[in-house]
MARDOVEX-973732 format. One record per residue (C-alpha): residue in three letters; x, y, z. Coordinates in nm, 3 decimals. Each point is the difference from the previous one (the first is absolute). Layout:
N
PT   tivo      east     north        up
PT    ALA         X         Y         Z
...
end
This chain:
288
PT   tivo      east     north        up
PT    UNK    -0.812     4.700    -5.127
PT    UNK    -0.375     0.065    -0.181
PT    UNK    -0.157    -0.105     0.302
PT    UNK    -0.366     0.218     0.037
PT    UNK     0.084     0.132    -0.349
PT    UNK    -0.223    -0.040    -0.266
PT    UNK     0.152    -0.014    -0.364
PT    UNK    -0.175     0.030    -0.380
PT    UNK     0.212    -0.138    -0.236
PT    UNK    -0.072    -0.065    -0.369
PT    UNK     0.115    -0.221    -0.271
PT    UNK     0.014    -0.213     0.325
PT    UNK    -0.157    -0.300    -0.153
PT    UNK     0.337    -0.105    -0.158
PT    UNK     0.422     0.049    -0.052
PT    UNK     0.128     0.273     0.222
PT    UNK    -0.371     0.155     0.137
PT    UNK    -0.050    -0.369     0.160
PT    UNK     0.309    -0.047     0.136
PT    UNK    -0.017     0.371     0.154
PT    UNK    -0.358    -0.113     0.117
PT    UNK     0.180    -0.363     0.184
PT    UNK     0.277     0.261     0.176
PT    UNK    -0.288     0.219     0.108
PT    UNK    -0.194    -0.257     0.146
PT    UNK     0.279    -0.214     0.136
PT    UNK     0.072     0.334     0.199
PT    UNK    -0.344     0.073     0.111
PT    UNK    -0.141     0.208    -0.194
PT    UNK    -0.410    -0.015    -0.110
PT    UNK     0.012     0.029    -0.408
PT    UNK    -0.270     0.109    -0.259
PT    UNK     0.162    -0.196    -0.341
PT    UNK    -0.112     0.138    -0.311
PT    UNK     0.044    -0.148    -0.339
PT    UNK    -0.157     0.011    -0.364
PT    UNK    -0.038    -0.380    -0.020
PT    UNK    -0.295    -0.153     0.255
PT    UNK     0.169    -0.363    -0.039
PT    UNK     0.328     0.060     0.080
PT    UNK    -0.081     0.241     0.313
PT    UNK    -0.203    -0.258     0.121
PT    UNK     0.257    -0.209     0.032
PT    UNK     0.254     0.244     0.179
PT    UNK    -0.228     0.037     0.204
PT    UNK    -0.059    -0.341     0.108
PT    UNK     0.376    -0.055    -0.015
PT    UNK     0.078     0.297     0.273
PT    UNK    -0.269    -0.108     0.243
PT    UNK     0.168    -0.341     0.066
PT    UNK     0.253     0.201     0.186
PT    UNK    -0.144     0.283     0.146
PT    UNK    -0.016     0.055     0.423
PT    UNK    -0.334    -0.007     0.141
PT    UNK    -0.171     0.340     0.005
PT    UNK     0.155     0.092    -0.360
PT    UNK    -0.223     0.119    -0.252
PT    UNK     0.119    -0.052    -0.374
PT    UNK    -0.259     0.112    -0.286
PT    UNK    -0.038    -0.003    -0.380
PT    UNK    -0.157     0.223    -0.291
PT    UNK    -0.006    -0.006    -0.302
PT    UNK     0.103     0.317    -0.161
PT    UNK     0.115     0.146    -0.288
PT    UNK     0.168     0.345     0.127
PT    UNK    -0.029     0.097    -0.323
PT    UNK    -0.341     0.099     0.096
PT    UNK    -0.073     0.321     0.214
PT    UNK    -0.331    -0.207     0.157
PT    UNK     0.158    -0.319     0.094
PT    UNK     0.276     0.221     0.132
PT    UNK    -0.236     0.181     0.192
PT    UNK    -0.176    -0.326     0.095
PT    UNK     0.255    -0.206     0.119
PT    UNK     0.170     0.254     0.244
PT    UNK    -0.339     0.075     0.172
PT    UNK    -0.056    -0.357     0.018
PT    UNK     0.356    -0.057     0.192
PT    UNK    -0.112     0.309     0.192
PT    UNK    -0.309    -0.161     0.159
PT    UNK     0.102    -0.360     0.056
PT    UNK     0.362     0.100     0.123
PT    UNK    -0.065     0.302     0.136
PT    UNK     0.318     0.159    -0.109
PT    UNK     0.250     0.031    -0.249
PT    UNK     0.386     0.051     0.023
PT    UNK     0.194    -0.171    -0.263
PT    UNK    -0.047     0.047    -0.354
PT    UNK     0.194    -0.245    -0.236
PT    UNK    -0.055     0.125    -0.365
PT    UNK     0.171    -0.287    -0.206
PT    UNK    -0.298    -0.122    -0.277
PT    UNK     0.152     0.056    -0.314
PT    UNK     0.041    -0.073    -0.318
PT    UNK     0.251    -0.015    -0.342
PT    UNK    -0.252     0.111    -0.247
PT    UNK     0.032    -0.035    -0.356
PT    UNK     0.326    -0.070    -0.111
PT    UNK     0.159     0.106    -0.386
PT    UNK     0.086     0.315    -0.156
PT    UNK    -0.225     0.322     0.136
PT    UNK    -0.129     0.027    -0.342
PT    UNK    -0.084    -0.355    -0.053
PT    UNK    -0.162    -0.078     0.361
PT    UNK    -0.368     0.022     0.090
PT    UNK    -0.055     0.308     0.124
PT    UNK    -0.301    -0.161     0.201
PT    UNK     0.224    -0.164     0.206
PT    UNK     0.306     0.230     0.019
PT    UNK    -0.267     0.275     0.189
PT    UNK    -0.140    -0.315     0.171
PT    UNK     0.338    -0.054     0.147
PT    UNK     0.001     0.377     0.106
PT    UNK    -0.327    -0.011     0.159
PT    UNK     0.102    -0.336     0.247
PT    UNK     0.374     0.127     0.057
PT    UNK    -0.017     0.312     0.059
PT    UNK    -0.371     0.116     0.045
PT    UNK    -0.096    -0.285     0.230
PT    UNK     0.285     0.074     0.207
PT    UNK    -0.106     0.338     0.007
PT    UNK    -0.335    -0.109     0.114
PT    UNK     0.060    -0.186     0.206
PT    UNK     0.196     0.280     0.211
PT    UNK    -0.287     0.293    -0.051
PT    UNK    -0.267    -0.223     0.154
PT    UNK     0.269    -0.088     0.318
PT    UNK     0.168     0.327     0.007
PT    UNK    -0.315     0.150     0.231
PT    UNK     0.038    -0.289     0.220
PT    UNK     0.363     0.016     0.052
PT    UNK    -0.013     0.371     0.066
PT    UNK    -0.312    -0.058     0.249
PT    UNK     0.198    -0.251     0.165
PT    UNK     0.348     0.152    -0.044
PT    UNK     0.156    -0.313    -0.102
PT    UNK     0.052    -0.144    -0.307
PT    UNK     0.211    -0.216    -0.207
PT    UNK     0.056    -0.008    -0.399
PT    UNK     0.187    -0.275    -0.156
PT    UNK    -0.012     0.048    -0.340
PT    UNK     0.157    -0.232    -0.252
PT    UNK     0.266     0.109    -0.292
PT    UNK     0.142    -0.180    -0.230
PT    UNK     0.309    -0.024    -0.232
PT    UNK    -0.239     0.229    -0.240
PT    UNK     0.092     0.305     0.268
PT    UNK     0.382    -0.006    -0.066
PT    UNK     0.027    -0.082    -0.347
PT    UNK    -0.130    -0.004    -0.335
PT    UNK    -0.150    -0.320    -0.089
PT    UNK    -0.079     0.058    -0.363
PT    UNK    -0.305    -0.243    -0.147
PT    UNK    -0.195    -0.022     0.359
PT    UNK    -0.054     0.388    -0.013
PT    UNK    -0.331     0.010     0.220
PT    UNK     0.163    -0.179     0.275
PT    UNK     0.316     0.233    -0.028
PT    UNK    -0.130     0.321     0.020
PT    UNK    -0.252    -0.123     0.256
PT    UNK     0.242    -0.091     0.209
PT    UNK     0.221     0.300     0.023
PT    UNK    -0.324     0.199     0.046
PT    UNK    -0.128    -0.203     0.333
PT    UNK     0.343     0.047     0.141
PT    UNK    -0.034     0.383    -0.048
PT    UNK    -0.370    -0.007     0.140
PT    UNK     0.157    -0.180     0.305
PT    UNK     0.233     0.288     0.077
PT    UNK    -0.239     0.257    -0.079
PT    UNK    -0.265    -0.172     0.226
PT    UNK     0.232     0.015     0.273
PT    UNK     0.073     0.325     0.004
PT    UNK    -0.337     0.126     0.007
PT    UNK    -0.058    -0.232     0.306
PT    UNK     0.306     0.085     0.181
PT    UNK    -0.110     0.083     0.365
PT    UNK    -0.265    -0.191     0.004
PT    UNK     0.175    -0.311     0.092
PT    UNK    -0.020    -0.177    -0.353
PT    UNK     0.276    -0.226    -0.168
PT    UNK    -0.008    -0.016    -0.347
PT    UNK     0.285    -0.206    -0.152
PT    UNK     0.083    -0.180    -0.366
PT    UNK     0.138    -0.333     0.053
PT    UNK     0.223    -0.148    -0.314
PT    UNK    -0.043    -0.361     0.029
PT    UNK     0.252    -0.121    -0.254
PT    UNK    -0.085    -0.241    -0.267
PT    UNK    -0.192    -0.303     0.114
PT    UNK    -0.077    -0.326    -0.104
PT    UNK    -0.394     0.062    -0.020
PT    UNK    -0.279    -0.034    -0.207
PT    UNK     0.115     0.378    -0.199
PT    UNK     0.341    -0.178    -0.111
PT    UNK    -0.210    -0.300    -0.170
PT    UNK    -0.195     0.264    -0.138
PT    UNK     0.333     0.141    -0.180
PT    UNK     0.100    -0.309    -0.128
PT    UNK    -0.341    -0.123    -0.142
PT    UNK     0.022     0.340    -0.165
PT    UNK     0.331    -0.095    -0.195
PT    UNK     0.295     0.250    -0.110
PT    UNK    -0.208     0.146    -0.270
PT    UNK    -0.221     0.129     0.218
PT    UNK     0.244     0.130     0.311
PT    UNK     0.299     0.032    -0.198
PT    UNK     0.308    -0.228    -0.035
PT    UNK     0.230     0.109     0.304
PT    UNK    -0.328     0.059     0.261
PT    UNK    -0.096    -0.391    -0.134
PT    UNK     0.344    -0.160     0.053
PT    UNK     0.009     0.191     0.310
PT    UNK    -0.361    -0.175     0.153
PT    UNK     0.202    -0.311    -0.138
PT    UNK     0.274     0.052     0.224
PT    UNK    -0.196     0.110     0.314
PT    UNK    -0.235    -0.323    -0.037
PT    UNK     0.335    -0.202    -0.001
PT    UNK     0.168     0.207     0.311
PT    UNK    -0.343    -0.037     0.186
PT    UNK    -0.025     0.421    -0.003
PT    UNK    -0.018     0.251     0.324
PT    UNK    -0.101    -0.183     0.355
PT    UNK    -0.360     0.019    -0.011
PT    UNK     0.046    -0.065     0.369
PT    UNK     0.227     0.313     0.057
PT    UNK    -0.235     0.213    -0.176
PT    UNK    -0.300    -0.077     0.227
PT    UNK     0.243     0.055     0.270
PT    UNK     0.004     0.365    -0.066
PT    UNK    -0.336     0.029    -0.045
PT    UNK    -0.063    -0.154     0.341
PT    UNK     0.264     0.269     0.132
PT    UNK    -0.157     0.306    -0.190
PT    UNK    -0.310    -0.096     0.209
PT    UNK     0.106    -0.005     0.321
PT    UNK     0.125     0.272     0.235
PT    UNK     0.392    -0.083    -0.052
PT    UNK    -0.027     0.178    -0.327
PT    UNK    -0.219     0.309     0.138
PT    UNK     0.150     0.364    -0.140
PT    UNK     0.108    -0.173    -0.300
PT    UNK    -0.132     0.163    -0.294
PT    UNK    -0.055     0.089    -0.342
PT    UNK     0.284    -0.240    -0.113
PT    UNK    -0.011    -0.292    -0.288
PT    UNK     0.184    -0.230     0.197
PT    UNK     0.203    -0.338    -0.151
PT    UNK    -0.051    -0.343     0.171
PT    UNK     0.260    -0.158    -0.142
PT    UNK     0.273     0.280    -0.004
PT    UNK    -0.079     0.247     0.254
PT    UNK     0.132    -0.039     0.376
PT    UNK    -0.400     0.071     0.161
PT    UNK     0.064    -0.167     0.295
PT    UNK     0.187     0.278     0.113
PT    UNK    -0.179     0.218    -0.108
PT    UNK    -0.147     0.107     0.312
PT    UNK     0.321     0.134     0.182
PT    UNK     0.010     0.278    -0.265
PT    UNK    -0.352     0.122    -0.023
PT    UNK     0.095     0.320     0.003
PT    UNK     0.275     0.043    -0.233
PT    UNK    -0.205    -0.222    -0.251
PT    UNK    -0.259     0.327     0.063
PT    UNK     0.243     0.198    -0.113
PT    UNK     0.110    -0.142    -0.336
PT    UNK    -0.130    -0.076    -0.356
PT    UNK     0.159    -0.303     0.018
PT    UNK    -0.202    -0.340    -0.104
PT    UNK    -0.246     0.185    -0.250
PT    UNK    -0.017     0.034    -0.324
PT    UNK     0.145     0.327    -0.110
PT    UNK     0.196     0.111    -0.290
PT    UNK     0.338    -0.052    -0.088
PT    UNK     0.185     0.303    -0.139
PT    UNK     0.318    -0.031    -0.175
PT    UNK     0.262     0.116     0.291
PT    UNK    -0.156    -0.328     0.123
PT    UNK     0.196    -0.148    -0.214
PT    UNK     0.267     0.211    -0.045
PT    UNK    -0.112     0.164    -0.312
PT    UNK     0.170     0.369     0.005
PT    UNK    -0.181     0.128    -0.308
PT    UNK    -0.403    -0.087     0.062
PT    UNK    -0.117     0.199     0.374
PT    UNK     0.114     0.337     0.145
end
């Protein structure tokens, strides 16, 4: 499917980014993995070039996209040694500090800004001339419960969250013609190393129900980690082209499909985040 593509994708040294990296490879694709921590992308590295075809090129930076330089540094770098660039997969992230917004480090709560939402940003200006040159392009950005609801006590992470998803529809608007798809994809709650984070935190820190709801999920075993690569791997390959500007479920939504109703999906503000007025819920007394 990613055959003669190449792919950036960061946060890939771990969780969901390395899985995303195994489907890319497994389906041909050459990959420039990008991570904060050296150690562990050394050894996704190593891991996905066991079982890569001959001819496949898989490479690793480290990068902190927090950072307009190494931004700048590592996209030049997949520029030259790929030659190309195609697929974007914006999923390093993080929870930031976690408490009451008056009580948390505010250090760390515009730290969490600056990788969630400014890196992705980045990361998109310094590819967004290429794309256009090239007129081709695909964004996969990743949301997170944080976009759909409150999630009081992990504030950063919240608000960063609905703001990436709104960046990804305004992005792809301002690209439309040019052959760019820029989509949010909702992973669901996985088992990974953010949901030990939660519960190393404690209740006091997250909040009763969001604590005894990590409990739960750790027992269940959470979203398919699996299922949620599997849309990555689709929003990078040509069955999802003309698909666009949407924050798109793996677990819930029907994506598959997706393709035999490109344009009626063009045509709707369904599957983004808008707001909900009171007629939506049959309130008489609140809307004109």
């Amino acid at each position: 499917m990613l055959t003669n593509k190449v792919a950036v994708i960061t946060g890939a040294n771990q969780g969901l980014g390395l899985e995303i990296a195994k489907k890319y490879a497994a389906a041909g694709a050459n990959l420039m993995l990008c991570a904060r921590n050296g150690v562990l992308l050394d050894s996704a590295l190593k891991e996905i070039k066991q079982h890569i075809a001959d001819g496949q090129i898989i490479l690793a930076q480290q990068v902190d996209i927090s950072k307009e330089k190494e931004v700048s540094d590592v996209v030049e770098s997949t520029l030259r040694q790929l030659g190309a660039c195609h697929i974007l997969v914006n999923n390093a992230g993080i929870y930031g500090p976690k408490g009451n917004v008056e009580d948390v480090d505010w250090a760390e709560w515009i730290k969490a800004i600056e990788i969630n939402v400014c890196g992705s940003v980045l990361m998109c200006r310094e590819l967004m001339p290429h794309f256009k040159k090239q007129r081709y392009g695909k964004v996969i950005q990743l949301s997170g419960g944080g976009a759909t609801n409150p999630l009081p006590k992990i504030s950063a992470y919240a608000v960063s969250k609905a703001a990436i998803v709104r960046f990804a529809e305004t992005l792809a608007e301002e690209v439309r013609g040019f052959g760019i798809d820029v989509n949010a994809l909702a992973p669901g709650a996985l088992n990974t190393r953010m949901l030990e984070e939660v519960l190393r935190a404690g209740p006091e820190a997250v909040g009763k129900d969001f604590y005894e709801r990590s409990l739960k999920q750790k027992e269940s075993g959470g979203a398919s980690i699996d299922r949620a690569a599997e849309l990555a791997l689709f929003l990078a390959s040509s069955h999802s082209d003309g698909i666009t500007g949407k924050l798109i479920s793996a677990a819930w939504d029907n994506w598959e499909e997706w393709p035999n109703h490109i344009s009626e999906l063009n045509k709707t503000d369904a599957f983004t985040l808008r707001r909900i007025v009171g007629r939506d819920r049959k309130i008489d007394w609140g809307d004109k």
